[in-house]
N, C-alpha and C positions, 0 to 999 in steps of 0.2 A: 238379896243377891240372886237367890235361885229365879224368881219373879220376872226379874229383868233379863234372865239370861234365856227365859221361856218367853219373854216378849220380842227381844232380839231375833231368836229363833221363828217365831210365829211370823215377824216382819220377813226375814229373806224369804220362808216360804214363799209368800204373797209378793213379796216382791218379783221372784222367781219366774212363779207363775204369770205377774202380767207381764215380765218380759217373755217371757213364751209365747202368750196370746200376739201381744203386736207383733212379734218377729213373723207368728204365722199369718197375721195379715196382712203383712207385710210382702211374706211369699208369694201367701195367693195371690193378692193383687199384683205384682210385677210378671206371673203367670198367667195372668187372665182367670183367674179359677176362681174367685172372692164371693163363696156360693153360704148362705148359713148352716147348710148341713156340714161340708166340709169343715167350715173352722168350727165348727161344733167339736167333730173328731178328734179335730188336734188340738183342740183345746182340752180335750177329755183326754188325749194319750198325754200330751204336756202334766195335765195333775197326775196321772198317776207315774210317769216318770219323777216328776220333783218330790211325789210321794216318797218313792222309793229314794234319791239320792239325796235326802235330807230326813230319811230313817235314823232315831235314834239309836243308840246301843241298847244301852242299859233298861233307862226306865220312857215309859210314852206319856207323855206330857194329856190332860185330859183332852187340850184340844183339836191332838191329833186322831183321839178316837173319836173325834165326832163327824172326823170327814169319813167315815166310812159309811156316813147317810148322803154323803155329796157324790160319794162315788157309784152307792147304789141306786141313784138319780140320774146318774152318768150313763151307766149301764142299762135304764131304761129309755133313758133318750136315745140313744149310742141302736141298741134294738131297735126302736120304732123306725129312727132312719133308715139301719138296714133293709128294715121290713118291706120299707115306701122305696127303695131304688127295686127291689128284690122284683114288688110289683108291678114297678114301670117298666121291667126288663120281660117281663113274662108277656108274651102272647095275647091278646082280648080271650074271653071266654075259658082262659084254663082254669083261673080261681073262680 
């Protein structure tokens, strides 16, 4: 029981999440914006929003601890992007 009730769970996550993904491709393209960096973003705020609003109470199942190496891959993609607008905003010859 418990098994299935952690697969059930594991399923709306994912399920969750791609409906996030397409609805924001879905954005950006009816915006004109359908850029890889951008839906990177919202795809990485998307996880960690369903992160949180599909938080267990009590106890954490193991394979919610192991997105916390999805997230700190997130978090360095999520940076690099920053990095690379940061740089194409900046002036020739400052860096």
């Amino acid at each position: 029981m418990c098994d299935a009730m952690t697969s059930r769970r594991r399923l709306r996550f994912v399920h969750g999440q791609i409906a996030w993904m397409l609805a924001a491709t879905l954005a950006l393209a009816l915006i004109g914006s359908l850029d890889f960096q951008i839906f990177f973003a919202a795809s990485f705020v998307g996880l960690l929003v369903m992160m949180v609003i599909t938080a267990p109470v009590n106890v954490t199942p193991r394979w919610r601890s192991r997105l916390k190496w999805l997230v700190v891959l997130g978090l360095i993609g999520f940076g690099a992007i920053l990095l690379h607008r940061i740089l194409q905003i900046l002036p020739p010859g400052v860096v």
